[in-house]
C-alpha positions in Angstrom: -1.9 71.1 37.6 -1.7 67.9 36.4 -3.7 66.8 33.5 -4.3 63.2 34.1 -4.9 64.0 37.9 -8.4 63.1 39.1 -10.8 65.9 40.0 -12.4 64.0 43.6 -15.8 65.6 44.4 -17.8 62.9 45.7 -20.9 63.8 48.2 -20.4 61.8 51.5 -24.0 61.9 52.3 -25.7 59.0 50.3 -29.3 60.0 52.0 -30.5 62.9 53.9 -33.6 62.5 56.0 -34.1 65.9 57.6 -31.5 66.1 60.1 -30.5 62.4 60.0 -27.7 61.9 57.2 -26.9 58.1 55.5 -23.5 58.6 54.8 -21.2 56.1 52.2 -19.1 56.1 54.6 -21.2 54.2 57.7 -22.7 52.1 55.1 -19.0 51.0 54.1 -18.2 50.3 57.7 -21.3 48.6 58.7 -21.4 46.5 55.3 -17.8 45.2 56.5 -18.7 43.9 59.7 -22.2 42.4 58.1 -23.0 40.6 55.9 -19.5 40.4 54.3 -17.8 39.4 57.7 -20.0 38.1 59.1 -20.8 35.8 56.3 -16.9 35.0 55.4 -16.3 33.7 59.1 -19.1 31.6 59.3 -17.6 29.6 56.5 -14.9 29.1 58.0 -17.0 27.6 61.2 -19.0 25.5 58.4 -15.9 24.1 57.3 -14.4 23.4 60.9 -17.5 22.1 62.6 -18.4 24.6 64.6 -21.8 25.8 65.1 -22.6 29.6 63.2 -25.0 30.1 66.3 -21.7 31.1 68.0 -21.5 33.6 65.5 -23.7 36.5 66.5 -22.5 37.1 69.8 -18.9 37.4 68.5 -20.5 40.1 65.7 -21.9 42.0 68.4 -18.5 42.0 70.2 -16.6 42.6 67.3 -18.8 45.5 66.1 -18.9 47.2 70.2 -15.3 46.7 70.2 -14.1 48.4 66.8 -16.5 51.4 67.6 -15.2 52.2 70.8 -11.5 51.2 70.2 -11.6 52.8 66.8 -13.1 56.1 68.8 -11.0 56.0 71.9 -7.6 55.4 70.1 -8.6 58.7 67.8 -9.1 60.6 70.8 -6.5 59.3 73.3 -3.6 58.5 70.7 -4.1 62.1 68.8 -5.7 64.5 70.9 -6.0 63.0 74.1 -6.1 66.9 76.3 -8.7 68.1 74.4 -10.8 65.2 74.8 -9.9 64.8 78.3 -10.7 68.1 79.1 -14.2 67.6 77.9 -15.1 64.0 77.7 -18.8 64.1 76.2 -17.3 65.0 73.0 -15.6 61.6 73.0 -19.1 60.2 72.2 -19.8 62.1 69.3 -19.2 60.2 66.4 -20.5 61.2 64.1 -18.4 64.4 64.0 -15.7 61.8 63.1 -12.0 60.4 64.1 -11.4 57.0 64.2 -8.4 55.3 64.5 -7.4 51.8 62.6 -4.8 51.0 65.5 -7.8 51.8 68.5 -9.8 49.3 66.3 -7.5 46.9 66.2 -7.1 46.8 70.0 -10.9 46.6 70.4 -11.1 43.8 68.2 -8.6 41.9 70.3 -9.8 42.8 73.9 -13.2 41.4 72.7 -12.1 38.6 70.7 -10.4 37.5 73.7 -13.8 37.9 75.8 -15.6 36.2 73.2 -13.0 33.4 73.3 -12.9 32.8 77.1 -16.6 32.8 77.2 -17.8 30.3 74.5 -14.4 28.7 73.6 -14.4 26.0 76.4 -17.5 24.6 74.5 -16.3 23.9 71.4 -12.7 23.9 71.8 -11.0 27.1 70.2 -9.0 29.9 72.0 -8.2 33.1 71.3 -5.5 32.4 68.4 -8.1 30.0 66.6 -10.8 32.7 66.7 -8.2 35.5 65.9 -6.5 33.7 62.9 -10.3 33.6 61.2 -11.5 36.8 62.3 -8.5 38.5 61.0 -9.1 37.5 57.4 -12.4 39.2 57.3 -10.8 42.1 58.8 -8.8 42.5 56.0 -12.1 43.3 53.5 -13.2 45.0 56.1 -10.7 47.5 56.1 -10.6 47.7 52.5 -14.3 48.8 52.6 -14.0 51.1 55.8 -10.8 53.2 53.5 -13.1 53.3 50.4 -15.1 55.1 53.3 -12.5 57.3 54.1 -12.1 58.5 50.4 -16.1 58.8 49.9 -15.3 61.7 52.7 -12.1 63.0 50.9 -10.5 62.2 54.1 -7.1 61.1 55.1 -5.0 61.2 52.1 -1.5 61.9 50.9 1.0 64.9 50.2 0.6 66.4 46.7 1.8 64.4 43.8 2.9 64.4 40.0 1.9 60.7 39.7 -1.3 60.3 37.2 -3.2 58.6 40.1 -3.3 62.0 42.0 -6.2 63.1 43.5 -7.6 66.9 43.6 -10.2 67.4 46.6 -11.9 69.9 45.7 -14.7 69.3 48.6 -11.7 69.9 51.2 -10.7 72.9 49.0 -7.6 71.5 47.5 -6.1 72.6 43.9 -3.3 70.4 43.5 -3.5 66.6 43.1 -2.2 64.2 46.6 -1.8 60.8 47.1 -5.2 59.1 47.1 -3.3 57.4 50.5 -7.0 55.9 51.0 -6.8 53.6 47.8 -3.2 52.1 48.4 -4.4 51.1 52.0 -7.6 50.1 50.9 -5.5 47.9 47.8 -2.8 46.5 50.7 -5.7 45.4 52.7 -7.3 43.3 49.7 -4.3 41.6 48.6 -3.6 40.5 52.0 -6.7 39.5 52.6 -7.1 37.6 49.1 -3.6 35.8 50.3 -4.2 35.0 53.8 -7.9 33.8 52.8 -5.8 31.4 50.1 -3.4 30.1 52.6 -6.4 29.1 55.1 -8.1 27.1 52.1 -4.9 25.7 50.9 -2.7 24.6 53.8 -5.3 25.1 56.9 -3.8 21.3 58.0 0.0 22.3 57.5 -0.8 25.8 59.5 -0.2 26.7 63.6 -2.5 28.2 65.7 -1.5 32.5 65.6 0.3 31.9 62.4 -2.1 33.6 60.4 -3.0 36.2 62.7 1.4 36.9 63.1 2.0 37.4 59.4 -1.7 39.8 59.0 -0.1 42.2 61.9 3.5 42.2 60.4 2.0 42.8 56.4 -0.6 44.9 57.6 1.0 46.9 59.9 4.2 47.3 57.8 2.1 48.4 55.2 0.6 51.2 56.8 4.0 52.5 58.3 5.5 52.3 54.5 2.2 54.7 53.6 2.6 56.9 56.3 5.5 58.5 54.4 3.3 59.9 51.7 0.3 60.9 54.0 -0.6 64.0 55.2 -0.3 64.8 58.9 -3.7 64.4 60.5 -3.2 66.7 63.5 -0.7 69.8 63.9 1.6 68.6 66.6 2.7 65.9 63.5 4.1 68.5 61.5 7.8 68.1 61.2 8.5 64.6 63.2 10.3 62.5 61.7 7.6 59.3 61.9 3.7 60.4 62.3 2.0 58.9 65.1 0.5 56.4 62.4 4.0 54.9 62.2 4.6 55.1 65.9 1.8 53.3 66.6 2.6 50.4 63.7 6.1 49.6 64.8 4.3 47.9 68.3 2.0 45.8 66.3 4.6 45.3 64.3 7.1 43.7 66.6 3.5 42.0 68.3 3.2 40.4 65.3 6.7 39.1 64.7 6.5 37.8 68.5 3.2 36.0 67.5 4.7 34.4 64.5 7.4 32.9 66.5 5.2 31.9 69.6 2.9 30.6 66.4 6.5 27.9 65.4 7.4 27.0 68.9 3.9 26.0 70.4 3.0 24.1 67.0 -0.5 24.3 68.0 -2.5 22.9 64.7 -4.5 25.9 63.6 -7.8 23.3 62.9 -9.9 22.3 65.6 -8.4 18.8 66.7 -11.3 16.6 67.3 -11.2 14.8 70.6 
């Protein structure tokens, strides 16, 4: 065993009321959505004009459409006979499985509701609405895998590095990758940079250019960290790429797409004021 390893017991249960449980976890997720989403999008509406009473019915969209995506693409991309075969236990929840890239998919399908239904209004699409939302989502993300190691949940192959982590709650004895704290670090730094390019050279930016460059980083990151993760079901064992990585190389090539569609359009990425 490693002596500089880090001996991870951490009770996922922050409160227990009887049967209901208040886990680190749910506060994490919900904490990313509001206030600190919720609140880092509506400056960006203060800045651009646009009215923060626009902002609650995209937070309820947003938070709908990460649930369910999140839950559906854990079910459908991983086990999808099981939960076929007996649908009810897709809405159980709380059990756990949720899945970044079924999150991401929700966020778009009701981004791009929320777009077609108040944009007209005010004057943003899609892109403008994605290109903001996006930067949140990277804080977000970084809260929701500080989640994920509150449960001792999702992490990496064992490792001599320092760092390692020893989960003793899932009954480990040798210390893995603590895959939940590079993620969580990828998705700060990106979201620290994208947040600084917005403040910096939001008039020299297109429309989709933000949102191109957070699938290709983002994405590319988690593909790269797949390597050192542990399979999360048994039919991974022995492929080549995980399904993680299968499902990033899409988004990534989405993204790449987007970033070009971003240069040829040359759509400013501030509201233009008629």
């Amino acid at each position: 065993m490693n002596l500089l390893s880090v001996i991870w017991d951490m009770d996922p249960v922050l409160v227990s009321l009887g049967p209901l449980e208040i886990r680190y976890y749910s506060l994490l997720f919900v904490t990313g959505l509001y206030p600190l989403g919720y609140w880092i999008v509506k400056q960006f509406y203060k800045r651009e004009g646009v009215s923060a009473d626009l902002l609650e019915p995209l937070l309820y969209a947003l938070f709908i459409g990460t649930l369910v995506g999140a839950r559906l693409g854990h079910c459908l991309f991983y086990d999808p006979w099981y939960y076929l075969a007996q649908p009810v236990e897709i809405l159980k929840v709380w059990e756990g499985g949720l899945a970044s890239h079924g999150g991401a998919i929700g966020c778009v399908i009701a981004i791009y509701w929320y777009a077609k239904k108040y944009g007209k209004k005010v004057g943003f699409d899609f892109w403008w609405v994605v290109d903001r939302v996006v930067i949140a989502t990277c804080f977000a993300g970084c809260l929701i895998r500080l989640g994920n190691l509150c449960n001792s949940e999702i992490y990496g192959n064992p490792t001599d590095l320092p760092w390692g982590f020893i989960f003793t709650l899932r009954g480990e004895t040798v210390p893995k990758h603590p895959t939940q704290l590079y993620e969580a670090l990828s998705y700060l730094i990106l979201g620290v940079s994208l947040l600084l390019l917005y403040i910096k050279r939001l008039d020299k930016l297109y429309r989709a250019e933000i949102f191109g460059i957070f699938f290709i980083v983002l994405f590319g990151m988690r593909f790269l960290i797949e390597f050192v993760k542990e399979p999360q079901e048994a039919f991974e064992q022995g492929m080549v790429l995980n399904m993680g990585q299968w499902l990033s190389v899409p988004f990534i090539v989405a993204g790449i797409a987007i970033l070009v569609m971003a240069f040829v359009r040359k759509v400013p990425c501030r509201i233009v004021k008629k």
